[in-house]
C-alpha positions in Angstrom: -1.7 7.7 19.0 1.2 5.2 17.6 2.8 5.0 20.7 -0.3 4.2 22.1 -0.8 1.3 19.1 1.6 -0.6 21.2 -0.7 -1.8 24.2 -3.3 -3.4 22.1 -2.9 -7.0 21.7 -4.0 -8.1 18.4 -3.2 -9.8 15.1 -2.4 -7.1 13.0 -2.2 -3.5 13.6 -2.4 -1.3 10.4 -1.2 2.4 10.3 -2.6 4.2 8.0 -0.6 6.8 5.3 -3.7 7.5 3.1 -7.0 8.9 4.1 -6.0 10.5 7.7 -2.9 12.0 6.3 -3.6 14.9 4.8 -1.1 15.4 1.8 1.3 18.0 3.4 1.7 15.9 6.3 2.7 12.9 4.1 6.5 13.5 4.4 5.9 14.1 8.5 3.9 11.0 8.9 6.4 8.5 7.2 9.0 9.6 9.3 7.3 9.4 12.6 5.6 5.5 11.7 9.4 5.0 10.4 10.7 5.9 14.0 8.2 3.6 15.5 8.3 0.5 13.4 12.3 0.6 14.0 10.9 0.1 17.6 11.7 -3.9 18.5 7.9 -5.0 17.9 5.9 -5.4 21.4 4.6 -9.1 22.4 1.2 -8.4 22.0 1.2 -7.3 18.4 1.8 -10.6 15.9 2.3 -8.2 12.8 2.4 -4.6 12.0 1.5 -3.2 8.5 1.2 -0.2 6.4 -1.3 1.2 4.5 0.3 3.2 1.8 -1.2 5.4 -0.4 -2.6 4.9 -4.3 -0.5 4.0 -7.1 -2.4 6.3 -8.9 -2.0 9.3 -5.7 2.0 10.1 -6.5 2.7 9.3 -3.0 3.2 5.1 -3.1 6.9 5.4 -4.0 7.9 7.7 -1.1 5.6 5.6 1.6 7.0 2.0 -0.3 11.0 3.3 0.1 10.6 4.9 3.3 8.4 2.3 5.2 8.9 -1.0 4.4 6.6 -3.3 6.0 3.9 -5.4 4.6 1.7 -3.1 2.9 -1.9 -2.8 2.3 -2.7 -1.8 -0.8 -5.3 1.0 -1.5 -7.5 1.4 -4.6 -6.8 -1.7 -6.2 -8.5 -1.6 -9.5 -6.0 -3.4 -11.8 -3.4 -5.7 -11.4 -1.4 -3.1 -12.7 -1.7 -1.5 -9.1 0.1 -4.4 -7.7 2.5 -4.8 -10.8 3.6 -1.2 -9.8 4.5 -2.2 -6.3 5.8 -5.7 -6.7 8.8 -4.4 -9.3 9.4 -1.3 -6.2 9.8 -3.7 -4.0 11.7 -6.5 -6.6 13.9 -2.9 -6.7 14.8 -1.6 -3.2 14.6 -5.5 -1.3 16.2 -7.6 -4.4 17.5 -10.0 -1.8 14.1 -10.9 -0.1 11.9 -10.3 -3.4 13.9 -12.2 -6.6 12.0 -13.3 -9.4 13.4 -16.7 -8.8 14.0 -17.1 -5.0 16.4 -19.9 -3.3 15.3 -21.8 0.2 17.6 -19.3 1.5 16.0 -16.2 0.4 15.0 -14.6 3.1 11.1 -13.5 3.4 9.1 -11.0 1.2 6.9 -8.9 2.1 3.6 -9.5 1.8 1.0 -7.4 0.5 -2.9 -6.9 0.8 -5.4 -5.9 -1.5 -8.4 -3.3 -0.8 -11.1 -4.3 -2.6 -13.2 -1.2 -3.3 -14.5 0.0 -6.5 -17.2 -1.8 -8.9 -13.8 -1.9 -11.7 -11.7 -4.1 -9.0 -14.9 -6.4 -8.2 -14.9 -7.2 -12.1 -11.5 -7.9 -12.6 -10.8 -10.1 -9.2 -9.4 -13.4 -10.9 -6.7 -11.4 -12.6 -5.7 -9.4 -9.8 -5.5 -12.7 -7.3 -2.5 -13.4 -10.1 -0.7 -10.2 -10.2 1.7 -10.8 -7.5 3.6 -14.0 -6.0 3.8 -11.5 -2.7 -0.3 -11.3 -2.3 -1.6 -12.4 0.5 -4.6 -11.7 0.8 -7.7 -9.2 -0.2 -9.7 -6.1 2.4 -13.6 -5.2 1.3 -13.3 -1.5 1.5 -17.1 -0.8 1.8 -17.3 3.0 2.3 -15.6 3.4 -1.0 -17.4 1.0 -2.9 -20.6 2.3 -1.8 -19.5 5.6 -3.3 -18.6 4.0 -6.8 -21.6 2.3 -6.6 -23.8 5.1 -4.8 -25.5 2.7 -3.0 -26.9 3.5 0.4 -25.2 1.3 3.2 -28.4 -0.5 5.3 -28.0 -2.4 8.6 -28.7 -5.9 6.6 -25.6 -5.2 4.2 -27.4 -7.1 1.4 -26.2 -4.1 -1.0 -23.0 -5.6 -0.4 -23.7 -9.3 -0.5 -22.5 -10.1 -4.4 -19.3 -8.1 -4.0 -18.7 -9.5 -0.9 -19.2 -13.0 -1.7 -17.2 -12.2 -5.1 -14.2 -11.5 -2.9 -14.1 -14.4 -0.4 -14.7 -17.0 -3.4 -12.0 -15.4 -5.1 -9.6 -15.1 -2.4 -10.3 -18.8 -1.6 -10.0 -20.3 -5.8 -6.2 -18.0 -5.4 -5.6 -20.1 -1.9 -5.1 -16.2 -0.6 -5.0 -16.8 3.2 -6.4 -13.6 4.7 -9.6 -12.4 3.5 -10.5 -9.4 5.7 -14.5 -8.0 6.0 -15.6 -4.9 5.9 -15.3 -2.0 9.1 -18.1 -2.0 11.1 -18.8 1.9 11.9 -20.6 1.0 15.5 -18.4 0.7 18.4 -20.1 2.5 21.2 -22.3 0.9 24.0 -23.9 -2.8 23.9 -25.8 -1.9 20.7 -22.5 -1.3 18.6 -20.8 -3.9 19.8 -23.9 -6.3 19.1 -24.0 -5.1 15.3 -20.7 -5.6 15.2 -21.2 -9.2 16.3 -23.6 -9.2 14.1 -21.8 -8.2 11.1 -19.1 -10.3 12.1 -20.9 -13.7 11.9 -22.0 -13.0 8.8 -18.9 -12.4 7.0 -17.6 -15.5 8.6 -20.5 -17.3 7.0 -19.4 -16.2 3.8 -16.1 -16.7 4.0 -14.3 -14.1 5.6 -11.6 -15.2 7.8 -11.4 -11.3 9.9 -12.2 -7.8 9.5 -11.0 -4.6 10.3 -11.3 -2.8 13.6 -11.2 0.7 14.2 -11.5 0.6 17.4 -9.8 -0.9 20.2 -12.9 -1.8 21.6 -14.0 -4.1 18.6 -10.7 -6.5 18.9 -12.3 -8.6 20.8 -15.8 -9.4 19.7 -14.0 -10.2 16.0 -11.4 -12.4 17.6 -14.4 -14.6 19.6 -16.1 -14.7 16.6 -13.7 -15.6 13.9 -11.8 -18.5 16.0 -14.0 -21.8 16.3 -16.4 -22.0 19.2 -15.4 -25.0 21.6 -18.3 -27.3 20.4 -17.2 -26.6 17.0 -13.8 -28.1 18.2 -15.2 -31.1 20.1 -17.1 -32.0 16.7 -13.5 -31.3 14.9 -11.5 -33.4 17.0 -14.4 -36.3 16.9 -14.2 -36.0 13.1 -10.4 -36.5 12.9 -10.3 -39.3 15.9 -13.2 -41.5 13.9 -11.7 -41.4 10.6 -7.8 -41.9 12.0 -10.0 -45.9 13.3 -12.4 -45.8 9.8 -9.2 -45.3 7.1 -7.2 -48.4 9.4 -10.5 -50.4 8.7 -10.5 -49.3 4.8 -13.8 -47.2 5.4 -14.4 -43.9 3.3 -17.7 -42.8 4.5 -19.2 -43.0 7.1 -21.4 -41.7 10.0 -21.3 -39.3 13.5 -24.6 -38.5 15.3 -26.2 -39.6 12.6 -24.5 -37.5 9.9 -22.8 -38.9 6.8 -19.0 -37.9 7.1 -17.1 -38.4 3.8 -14.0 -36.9 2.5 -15.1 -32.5 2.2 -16.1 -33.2 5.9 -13.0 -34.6 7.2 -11.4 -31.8 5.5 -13.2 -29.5 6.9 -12.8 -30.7 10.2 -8.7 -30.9 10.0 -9.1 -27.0 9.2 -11.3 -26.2 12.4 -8.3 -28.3 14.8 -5.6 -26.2 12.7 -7.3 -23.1 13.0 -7.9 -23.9 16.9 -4.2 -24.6 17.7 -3.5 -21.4 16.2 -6.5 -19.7 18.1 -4.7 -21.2 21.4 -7.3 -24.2 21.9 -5.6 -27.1 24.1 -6.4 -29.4 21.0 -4.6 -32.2 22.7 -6.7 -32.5 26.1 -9.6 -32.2 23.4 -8.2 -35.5 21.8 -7.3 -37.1 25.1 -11.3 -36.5 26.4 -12.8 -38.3 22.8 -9.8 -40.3 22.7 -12.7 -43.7 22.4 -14.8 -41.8 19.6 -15.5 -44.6 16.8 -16.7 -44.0 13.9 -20.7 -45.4 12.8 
């Protein structure tokens, strides 16, 4: 199975110390995803990570000295979770996590929070501060259901306050990754259309991703989480327009008969970053509106 983990092509592929380890296997499975990750990493894969186990399971310090690659964080109730693993790692990596890092300082390792008890939901602002090396916060929803003993239903609305809680709070914290919760249907056209589902959803709400557990999943969430090409042209038009309406000393004004003011040409500047990143040809998209004025 990890040697397999290198064909997929994705952004992140995270192996997983906690719930599929059972606890005499522990020592086993760090040294084979130790083995692998020493690996040179394989084109298709733009970051590997970790999930360790609980600070509160006795088995964080072993996976944090023995595997050291970002980490996602299990059971993150407290910023005392993440205070834990931000002095391990200030400990065994001084040089790339100092309390008062140079320009040269080569980079730390980030970490990710999962988001999944009622206790974590309530004390989100506080955990967002607890470490300079968080990047970013998971919806676990299995486990919050269980704190919560809620029944999960197709619509998710059970969900939809802690949800929201967590891509508000991810966003005031200018935390770039805030992941969604699994979607547990991945077989046939009827899986893979709740996943769609699902997906759009979360990405109305906030959520920049969400986990896979399946390799068959990859590539409805990619589709869906990277801007659709007329959300691009309307991007591009946005930034073209106002580029000709700031020269003529104009702060609003309109596109198809839409007010565009300051929040929108924001907004638009993140859909053309986002594209580039996505691998949209942003330039032949300027080059084709090129004469867009503004209204």
């Amino acid at each position: 199975m990890l040697t397999k983990s290198r064909g997929l092509n994705v952004d992140c592929v995270a192996y997983d110390l906690e719930d599929s380890v059972t606890p005499g296997k522990k020592s086993e499975a760090r040294s084979n995803l130790r083995s692998l990750l020493e690996q040179p990493r394989v084109e298709g894969i733009r970051e590997q990570a970790v999930r360790i186990n609980s600070v509160d399971s006795g088995y964080a310090l072993d996976d944090l000295t023995e595997v050291v690659r970002p980490a996602i964080i299990p059971k993150v109730n407290s910023p005392s979770d993440l205070h834990f693993v931000t002095d391990i790692l200030r400990h065994i990596l001084p040089d790339r996590h100092s309390s008062s890092p140079s320009p040269d300082t080569p980079p730390s390792i980030s970490l990710i929070a999962l988001i999944e008890s009622a206790r974590s939901i309530t004390d989100l602002p506080s955990i967002c501060r607890a470490s300079p090396y968080l990047s970013g916060l998971i919806f676990a929803a299995e486990d919050f259901a269980l704190d919560l003993s809620l029944t999960r239903t197709p619509s998710l609305r059970e969900f939809l306050f802690a949800r929201s809680s967590i891509a508000t709070c991810a966003r005031a914290f200018s935390l770039p990754s805030t992941i969604d919760l699994v979607c547990t249907s991945y077989k046939g056209d009827k899986g893979l259309a709740t996943l769609e589902e699902e997906a759009r959803d979360g990405k109305r709400l906030g959520f920049n991703g969400k986990q896979c557990i399946h390799p068959t999943q990859v590539d409805v969430c990619e589709r869906v989480f990277a801007p659709e090409q007329e959300e691009v042209d309307w991007a591009v038009r946005v930034v073209i327009a106002d580029e000709k309406a700031d020269r003529a000393g104009r702060g609003a004004w309109t596109l198809d008969g839409k007010m565009i003011d300051v929040p929108v040409v924001g907004k638009a500047k993140a859909i053309v970053t986002k594209a580039e990143r996505c691998g949209f040809e942003t330039e032949a998209v300027r080059e084709r509106w090129k004469d867009q004025e503004p209204e």
